[in-house]
C-alpha positions as a Python dict, from the first residue, in 0.01 Angstrom:
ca = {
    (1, 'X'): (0, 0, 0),
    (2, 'X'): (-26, 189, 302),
    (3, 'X'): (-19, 488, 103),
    (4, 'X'): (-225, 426, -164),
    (5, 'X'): (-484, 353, 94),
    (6, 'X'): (-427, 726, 242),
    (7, 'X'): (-467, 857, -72),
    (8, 'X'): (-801, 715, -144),
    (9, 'X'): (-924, 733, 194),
    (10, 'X'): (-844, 1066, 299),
    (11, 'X'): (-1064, 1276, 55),
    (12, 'X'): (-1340, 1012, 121),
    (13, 'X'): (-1307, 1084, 514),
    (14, 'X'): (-1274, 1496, 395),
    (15, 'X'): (-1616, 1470, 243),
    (16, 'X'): (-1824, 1214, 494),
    (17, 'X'): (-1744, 1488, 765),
    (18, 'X'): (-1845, 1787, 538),
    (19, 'X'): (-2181, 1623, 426),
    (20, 'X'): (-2230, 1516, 833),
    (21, 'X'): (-2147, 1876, 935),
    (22, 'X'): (-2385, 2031, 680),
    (23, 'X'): (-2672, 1813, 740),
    (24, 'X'): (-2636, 1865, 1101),
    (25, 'X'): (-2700, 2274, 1070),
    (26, 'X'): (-2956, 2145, 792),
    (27, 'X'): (-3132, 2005, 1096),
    (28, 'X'): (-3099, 2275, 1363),
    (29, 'X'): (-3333, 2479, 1443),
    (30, 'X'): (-3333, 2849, 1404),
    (31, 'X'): (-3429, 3185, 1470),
    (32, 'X'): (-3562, 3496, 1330),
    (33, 'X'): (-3618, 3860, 1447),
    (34, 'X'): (-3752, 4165, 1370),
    (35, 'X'): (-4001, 4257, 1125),
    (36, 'X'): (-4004, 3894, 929),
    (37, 'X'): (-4057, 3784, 1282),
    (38, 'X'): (-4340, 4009, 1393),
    (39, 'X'): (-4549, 3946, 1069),
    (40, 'X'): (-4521, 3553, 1138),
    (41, 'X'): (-4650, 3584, 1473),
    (42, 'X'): (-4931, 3834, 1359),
    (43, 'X'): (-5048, 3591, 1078),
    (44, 'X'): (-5037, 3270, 1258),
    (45, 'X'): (-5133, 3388, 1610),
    (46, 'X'): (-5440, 3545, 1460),
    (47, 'X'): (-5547, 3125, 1443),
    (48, 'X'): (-5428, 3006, 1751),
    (49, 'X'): (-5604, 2896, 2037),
    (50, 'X'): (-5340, 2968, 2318),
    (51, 'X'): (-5326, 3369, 2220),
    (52, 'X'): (-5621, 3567, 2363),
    (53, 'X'): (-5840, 3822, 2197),
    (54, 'X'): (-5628, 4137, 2333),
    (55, 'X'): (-5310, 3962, 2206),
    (56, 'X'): (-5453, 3915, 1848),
    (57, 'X'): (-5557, 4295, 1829),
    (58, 'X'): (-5248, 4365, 1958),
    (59, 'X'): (-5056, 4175, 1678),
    (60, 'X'): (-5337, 4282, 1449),
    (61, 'X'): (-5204, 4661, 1504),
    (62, 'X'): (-4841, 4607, 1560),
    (63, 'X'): (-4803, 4448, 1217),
    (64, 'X'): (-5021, 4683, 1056),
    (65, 'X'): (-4771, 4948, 1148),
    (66, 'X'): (-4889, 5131, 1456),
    (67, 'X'): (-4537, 5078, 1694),
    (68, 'X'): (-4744, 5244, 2023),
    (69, 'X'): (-4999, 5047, 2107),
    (70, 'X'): (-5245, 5029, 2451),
    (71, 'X'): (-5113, 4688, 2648),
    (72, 'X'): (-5012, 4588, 2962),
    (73, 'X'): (-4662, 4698, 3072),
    (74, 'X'): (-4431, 4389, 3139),
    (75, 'X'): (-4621, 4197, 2880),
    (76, 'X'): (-4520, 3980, 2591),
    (77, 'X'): (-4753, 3766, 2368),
    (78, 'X'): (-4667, 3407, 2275),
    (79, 'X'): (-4740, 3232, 1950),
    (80, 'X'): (-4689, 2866, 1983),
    (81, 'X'): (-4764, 2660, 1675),
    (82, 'X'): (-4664, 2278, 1649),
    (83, 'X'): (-4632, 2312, 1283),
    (84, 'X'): (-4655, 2491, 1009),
    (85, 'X'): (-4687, 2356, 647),
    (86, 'X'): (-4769, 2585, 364),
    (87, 'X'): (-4744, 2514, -6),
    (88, 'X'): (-4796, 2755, -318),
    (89, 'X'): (-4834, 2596, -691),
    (90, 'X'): (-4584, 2717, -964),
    (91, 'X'): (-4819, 2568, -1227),
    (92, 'X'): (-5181, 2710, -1079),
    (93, 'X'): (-5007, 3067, -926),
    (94, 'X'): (-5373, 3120, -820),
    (95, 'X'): (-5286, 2829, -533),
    (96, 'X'): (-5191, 2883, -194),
    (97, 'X'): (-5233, 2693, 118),
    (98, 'X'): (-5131, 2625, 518),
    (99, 'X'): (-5204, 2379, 740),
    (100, 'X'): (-5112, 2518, 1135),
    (101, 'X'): (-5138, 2277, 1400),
    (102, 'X'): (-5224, 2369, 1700),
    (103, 'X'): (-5216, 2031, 1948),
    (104, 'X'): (-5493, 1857, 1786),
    (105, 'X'): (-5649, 2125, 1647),
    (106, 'X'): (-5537, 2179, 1256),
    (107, 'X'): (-5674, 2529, 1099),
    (108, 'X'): (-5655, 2508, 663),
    (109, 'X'): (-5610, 2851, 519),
    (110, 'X'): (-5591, 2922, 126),
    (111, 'X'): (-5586, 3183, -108),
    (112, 'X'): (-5406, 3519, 2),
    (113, 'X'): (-5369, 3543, 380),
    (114, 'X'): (-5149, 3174, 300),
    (115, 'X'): (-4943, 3334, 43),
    (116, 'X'): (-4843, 3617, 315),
    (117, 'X'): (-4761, 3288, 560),
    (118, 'X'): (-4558, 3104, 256),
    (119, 'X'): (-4400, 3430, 183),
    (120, 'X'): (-4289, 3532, 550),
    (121, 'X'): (-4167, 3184, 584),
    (122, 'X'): (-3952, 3212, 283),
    (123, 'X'): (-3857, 3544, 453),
    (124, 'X'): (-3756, 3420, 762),
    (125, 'X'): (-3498, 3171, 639),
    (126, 'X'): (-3720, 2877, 539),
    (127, 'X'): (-3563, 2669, 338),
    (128, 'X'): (-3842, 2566, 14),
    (129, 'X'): (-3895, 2236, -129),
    (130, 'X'): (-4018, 2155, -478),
    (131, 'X'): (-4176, 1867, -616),
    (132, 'X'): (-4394, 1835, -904),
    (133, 'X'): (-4551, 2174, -950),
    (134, 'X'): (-4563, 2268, -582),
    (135, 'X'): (-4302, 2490, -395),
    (136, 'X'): (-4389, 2416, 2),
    (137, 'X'): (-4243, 2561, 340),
    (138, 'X'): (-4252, 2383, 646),
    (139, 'X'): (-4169, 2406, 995),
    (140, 'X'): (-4256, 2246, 1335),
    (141, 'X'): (-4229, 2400, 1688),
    (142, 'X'): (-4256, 2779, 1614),
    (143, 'X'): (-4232, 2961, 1911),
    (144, 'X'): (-4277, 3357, 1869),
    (145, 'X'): (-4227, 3630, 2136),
    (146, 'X'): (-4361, 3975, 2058),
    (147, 'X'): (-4274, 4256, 2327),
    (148, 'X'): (-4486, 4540, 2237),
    (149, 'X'): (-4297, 4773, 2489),
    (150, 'X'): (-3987, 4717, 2288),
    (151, 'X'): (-4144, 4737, 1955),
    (152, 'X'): (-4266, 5068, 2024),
    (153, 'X'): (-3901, 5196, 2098),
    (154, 'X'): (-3838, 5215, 1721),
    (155, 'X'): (-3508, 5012, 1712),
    (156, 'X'): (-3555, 4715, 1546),
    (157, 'X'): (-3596, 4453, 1819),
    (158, 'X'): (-3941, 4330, 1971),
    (159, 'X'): (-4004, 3991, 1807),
    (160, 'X'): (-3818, 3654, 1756),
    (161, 'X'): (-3946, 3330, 1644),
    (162, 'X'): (-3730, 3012, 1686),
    (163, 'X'): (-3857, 2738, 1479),
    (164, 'X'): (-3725, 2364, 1434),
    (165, 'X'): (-3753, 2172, 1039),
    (166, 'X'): (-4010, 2032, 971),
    (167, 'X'): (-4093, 1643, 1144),
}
């Protein structure tokens, strides 16, 4: 008996710890750098409240390619966004949308600037989700850092976002 209940117990045991263990690194956060990184920070920190004008133009520049850029030595900019949901039709391709929250404030963007958001999600690891015609990306707690100092070094490094799934 003892045996028979080894038998049927141990592969049972085998798979509750694989399916805890994979849902666990299902649900911990992660990070991204580089290039994937700098274009999320450039497309959502263009929205947010928290990153001034120079940082925006700075952003605005760095991801449009130009590595040297005029801003203060020592300085990073910080993208903080609570969450960010985006969603992109596979029945209507024309359909594209993001909601980033920002505290209370919520800013809804469609059409081709949140296909670029969708997209760079998807590129920085993002796990999609499907249901019924719609493909959406989510996370909560992005938190960007963009050195332009480093950036302009030409060696790959400059900008990391760490993001947690979404709530």
């Amino acid at each position: 008996m003892k045996r028979i209940l080894k038998r049927i117990l141990k592969p049972i045991f085998s798979t509750a710890i694989f399916v805890l263990a994979a849902n666990g690194a299902a649900l911990a956060g992660s990070t991204t750098d580089g290039a994937g990184a700098l274009s999320l920070a450039a497309l959502v920190g263009k929205h947010s409240p928290s990153v001034k004008p120079a940082g925006k133009a700075a952003l605005a520049k760095l991801a449009d390619g130009h590595a040297k850029i005029a801003f203060p030595k020592g300085k990073t900019i910080d993208v903080a966004v609570d969450a960010v949901s985006c969603r992109s039709s596979n029945v209507d391709i024309t359909q594209h949308a993001c909601e980033l929250t920002f505290g209370e404030k919520k800013v809804q963007v469609a059409g081709r600037l949140a296909h670029e958001i969708f997209a760079t999600l998807l590129e920085a690891g993002v796990p999609p989700d499907g249901a019924a015609g719609t493909i959406y990306a989510a996370v909560s707690a992005l938190d960007c850092t963009v050195d332009p100092e480093e950036i302009a070094q030409k060696a790959g490094g400059g900008a990391q976002c760490k993001y947690e799934p979404p709530k």
